[in-house]
N, C-alpha and C positions, 0 to 999 in steps of 0.2 A: 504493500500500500504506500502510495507516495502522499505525503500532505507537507501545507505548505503554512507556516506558523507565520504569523507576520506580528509584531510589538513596538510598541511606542519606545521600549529601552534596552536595553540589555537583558535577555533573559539570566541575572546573575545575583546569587543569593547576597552577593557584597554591595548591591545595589543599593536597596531599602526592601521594605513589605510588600511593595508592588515588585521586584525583582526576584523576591522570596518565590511569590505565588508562580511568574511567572517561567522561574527557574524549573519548578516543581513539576510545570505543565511541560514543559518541552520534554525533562526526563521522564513523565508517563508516556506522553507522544512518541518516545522514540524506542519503545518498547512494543507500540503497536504497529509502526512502519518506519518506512524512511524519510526522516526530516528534514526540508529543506528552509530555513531562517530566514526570514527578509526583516531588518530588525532599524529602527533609529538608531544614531548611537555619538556622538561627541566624539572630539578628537582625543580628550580628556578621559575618555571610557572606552578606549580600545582597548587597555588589560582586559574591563571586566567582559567585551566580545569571547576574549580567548577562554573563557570558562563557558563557552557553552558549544565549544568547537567541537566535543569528543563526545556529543551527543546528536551532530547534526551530520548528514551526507552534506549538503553543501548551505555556506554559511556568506548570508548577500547582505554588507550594510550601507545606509544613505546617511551621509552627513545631516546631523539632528540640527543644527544650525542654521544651514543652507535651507534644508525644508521648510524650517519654521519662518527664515524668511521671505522664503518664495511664497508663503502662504500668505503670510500679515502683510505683505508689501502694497496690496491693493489699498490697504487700511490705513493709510498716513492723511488721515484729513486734517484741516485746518479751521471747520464751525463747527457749529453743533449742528447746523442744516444739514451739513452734509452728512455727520452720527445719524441723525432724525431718517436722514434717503437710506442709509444703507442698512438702517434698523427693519425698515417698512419695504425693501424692495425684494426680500429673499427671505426665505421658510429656515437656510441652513445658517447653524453656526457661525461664528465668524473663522474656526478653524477648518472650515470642510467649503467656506463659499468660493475660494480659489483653486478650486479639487486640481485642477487646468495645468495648474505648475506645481504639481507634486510630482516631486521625482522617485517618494515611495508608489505611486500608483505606475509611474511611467515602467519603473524595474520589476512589476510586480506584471505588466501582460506582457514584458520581454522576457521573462520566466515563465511564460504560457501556462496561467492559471489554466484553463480549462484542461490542461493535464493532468492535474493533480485529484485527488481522489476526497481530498478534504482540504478544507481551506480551513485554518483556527486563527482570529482575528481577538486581540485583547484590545481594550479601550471602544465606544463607541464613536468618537469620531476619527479614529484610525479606520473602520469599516467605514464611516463617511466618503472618507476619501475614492471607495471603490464601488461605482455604481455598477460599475462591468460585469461582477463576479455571477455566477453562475449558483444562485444563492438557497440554491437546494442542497448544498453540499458546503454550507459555510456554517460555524460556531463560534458566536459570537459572546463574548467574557467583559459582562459588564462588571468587574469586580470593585468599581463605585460608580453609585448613580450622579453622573454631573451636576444633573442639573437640583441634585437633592443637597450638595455641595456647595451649589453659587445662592444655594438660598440661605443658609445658614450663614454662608459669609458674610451676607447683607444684612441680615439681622442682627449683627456685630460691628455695623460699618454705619458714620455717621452720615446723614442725609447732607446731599450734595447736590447741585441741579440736573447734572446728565446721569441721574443715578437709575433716573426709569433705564437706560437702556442695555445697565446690569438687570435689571429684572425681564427685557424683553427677551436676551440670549439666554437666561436660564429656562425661558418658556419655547424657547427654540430646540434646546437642545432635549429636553422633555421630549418636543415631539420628534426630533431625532431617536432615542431609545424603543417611544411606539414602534414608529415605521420599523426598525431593525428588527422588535420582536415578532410584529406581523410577517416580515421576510422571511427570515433566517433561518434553517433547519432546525436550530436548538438556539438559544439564548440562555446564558448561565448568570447566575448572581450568586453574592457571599453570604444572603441568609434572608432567612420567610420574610424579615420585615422585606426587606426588598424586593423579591418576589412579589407579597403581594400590595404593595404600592404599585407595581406596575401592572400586574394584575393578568398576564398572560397565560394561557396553557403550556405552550411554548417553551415555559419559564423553567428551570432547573436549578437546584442550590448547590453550590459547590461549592463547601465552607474551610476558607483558606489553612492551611495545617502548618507544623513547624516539623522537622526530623528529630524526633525525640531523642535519639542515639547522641546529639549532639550536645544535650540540656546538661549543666555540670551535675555533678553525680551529690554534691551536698552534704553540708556539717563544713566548708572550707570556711575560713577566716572570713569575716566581714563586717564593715562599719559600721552598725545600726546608725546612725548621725546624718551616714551619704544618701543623698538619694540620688536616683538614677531615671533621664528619659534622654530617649531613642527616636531617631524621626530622620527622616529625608527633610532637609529643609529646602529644597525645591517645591516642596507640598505646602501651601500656605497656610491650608488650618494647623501643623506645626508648629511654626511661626506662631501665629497667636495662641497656641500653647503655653511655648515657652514665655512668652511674653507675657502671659497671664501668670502664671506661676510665680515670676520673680517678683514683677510687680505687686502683684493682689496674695501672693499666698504665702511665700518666702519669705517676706519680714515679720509675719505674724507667728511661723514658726520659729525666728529666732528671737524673738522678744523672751520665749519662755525656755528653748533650744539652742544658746549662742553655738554650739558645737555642732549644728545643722548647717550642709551644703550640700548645691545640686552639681550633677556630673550632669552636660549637653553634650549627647553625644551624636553626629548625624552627617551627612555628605552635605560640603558645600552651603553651610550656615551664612546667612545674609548679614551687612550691617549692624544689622539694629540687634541682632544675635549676640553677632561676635562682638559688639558693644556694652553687652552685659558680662563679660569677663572681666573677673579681676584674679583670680587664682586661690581667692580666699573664699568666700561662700556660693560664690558661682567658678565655675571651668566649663569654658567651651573647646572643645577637643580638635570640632571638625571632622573629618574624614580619618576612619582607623581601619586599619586591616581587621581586625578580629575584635565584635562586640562580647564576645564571651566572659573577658577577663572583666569586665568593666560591671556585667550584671553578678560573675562571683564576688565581687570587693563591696558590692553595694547592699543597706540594710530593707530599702524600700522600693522599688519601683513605682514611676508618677506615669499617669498619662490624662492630663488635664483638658483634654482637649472639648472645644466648646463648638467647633463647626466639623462637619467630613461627614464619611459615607462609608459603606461598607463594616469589613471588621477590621479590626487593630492586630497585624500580627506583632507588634511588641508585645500586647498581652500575650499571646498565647509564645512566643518565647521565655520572658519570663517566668509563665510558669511550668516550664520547660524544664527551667533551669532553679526551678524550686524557690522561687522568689515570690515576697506579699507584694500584693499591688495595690494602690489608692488610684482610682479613674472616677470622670466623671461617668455621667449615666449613656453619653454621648459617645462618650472612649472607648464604652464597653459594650455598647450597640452591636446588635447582630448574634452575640455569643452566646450561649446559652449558661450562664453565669447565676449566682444568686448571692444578694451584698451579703457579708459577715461571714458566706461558706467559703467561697472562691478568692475572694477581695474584696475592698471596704468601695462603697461608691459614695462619691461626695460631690453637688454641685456647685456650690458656693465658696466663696476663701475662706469663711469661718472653719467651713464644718472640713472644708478640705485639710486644712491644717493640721484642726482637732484629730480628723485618721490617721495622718504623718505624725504627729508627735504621742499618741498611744500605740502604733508600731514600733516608732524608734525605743518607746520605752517598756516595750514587752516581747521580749524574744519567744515566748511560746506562742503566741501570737502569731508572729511572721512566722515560725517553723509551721504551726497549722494552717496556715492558706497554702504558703508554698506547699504541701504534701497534696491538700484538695489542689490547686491547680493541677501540681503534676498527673494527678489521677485521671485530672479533666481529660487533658492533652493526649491522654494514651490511650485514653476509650473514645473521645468524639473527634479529634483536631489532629490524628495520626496521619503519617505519610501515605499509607497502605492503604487507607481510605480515600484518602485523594485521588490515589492512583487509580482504584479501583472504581470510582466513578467517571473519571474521564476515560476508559477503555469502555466504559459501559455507555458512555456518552457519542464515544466515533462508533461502534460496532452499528449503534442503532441510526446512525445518521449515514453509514455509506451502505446500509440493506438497501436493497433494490426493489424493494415494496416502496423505502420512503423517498423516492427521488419521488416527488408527484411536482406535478407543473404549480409555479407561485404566483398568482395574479396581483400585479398590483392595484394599487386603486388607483382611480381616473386620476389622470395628472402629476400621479406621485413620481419622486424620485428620490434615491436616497442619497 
């Protein structure tokens, strides 16, 4: 069986969570045929290409850069007349409305999709880009809903004048996911809520997993004091994570905690990130080879986060690696968790603290979550399950019962 994986990044577990998952998918793919990659990838992120080399027959990447501005290059206006024209004159995205000069689309029918026996597309407007596809034989991995993303952002985001036409693309991109779902052979998401907000038959959960083998094995030395979060900070609900925590949550901890600091660990921290370093209660790390040593040394794991989609694989590393976790209710979305068994959930600075500073100060405590998590992770969030359902996912999408003809609707396109 020949298929053909296409990704917005590196399919490479050194990535982030989305690198994780996608890592994870390629290695069950390439167990049920021969993989061929069509992948984004920065000039900066050709190492982590080379980690998915020994998993693929052949391995195709388009500069992430160049793409991105072949795309947005249409989008350089000058009024807001003209935001207001290009708001109202198209149904698509603003990432998918120049599909025209993508050069992932262009290297993707020089690879003569219709060859291939399955198509697996992660991201929904990376399928944007390919109206072409022969879309009976595509799977498509929403493993966050966008436009469930840009709404949350905005409700964290102060009102501005041109701010409707953040709310008009997240209504765009909404109806980019329908269309995809009514298409697409299969459409996968990270968990029922998601599923059913979209509300498809179509719809399939494929709930992100960590490699357990890897989690530390537990009782090593660690800080109860440190705490520890993890993030791609190209991901901006991240970002106003971390940003929330030092500011609103952080000094409330050491007012009664002076021996309280956070470890930022993550690829590629912005400004305003690396701006909250001093090396005494906060350290921004930046980019590490191996996040393993950084969750054994730590007594807490945070994940504060207040906008995003999907699920958090830092939790489920974490408790991988037998670690207690403070998240808000948001951070912990998707998973099938319960506060006080799994982790403490907190949505406010008070009470968020309040969990951080009764973890830091009760080690049986953190040993009882970490053991409930680790239990979690080995019976619902395992590798083996993952895999298991994406073979169960291509076998039923390349039967020859299910090619049936796909109508679309008057006018559409994707």
């Amino acid at each position: 069986m020949r298929i053909l994986y296409i990704t917005p990044v590196p399919p490479s577990p050194r990535h982030s969570g989305t690198g994780i998952r996608l890592f994870n998918t390629l290695h069950a793919l390439a167990s049920c045929g021969q993989v061929t990659l069509l992948t984004l990838a920065s000039n900066r992120h050709q190492a982590l290409v080379e980690d998915c080399r020994p998993w693929c027959r052949d391995l195709v990447t388009v500069d992430a850069d160049t793409e991105l501005r072949g795309l947005y290059a249409p989008l350089r206006r000058t009024s807001v007349w003209e935001d207001c024209w290009a708001a109202i004159s198209t149904l698509d995205p603003v990432r998918v409305r120049n599909r025209n000069a993508s050069e992932l689309a262009r290297l993707a029918r020089l690879l003569g999709v219709e060859a291939f026996d399955l198509v697996w597309i992660s991201k929904g407007w990376v399928a944007g880009l390919l109206p072409f596809l022969d879309w009976r034989k595509v799977v498509v991995d929403l493993d966050d809903l966008e436009h469930r993303v840009q709404w949350r952002m905005l409700s964290v985001t102060p009102w501005y004048p041109t701010i409707m036409f953040k709310y008009v693309e997240l209504w765009k991109h909404r109806l980019l996911e329908r269309r995809l779902c009514r298409r697409a052979a299969r459409v996968l998401v990270c968990s029922e809520g998601d599923r059913e907000i979209l509300g498809y038959n179509k719809l399939r959960v494929l709930p992100n997993c960590v490699d357990i083998s890897k989690g530390a094995p537990g009782g090593g030395p660690e800080n109860p004091y440190r705490l520890l979060f993890v993030g791609n900070f190209k991901y901006p609900p991240n970002v106003d994570a971390a940003l929330f925590f030092c500011e609103l949550v952080l000094p409330q901890i050491r007012k009664v905690e002076p021996r309280a600091h956070v470890y930022i660990v993550g690829r590629e921290p912005p400004e305003e990130i690396q701006a909250l370093h001093n090396g005494f209660d906060v350290v921004v790390t930046g980019t590490v080879v191996e996040v393993t040593p950084y969750f054994e040394e730590c007594g807490v794991v945070i994940v504060p986060l207040r906008v995003g989609g999907g699920t958090r694989v830092k939790i489920l590393e974490a408790f991988a690696n037998r670690k207690a976790v403070v998240s808000t209710s948001i951070g912990a979305e998707g998973l099938q968790v319960e506060d006080g068994i799994h982790l403490y959930l907190a949505d406010d600075p008070a009470n968020f603290a309040s969990r951080c500073l009764t973890l830091m100060r009760d080690p049986s405590a953190r040993r009882t979550l970490g053991e409930a998590g680790r239990r979690l992770v080995e019976t619902r969030y395992n590798l083996s399950i993952f895999h298991q359902t994406i073979c169960q996912v291509v076998s039923g999408v390349t039967r020859s019962d299910s090619l049936q003809p796909i109508c679309a609707m008057p006018g559409e396109a994707i």
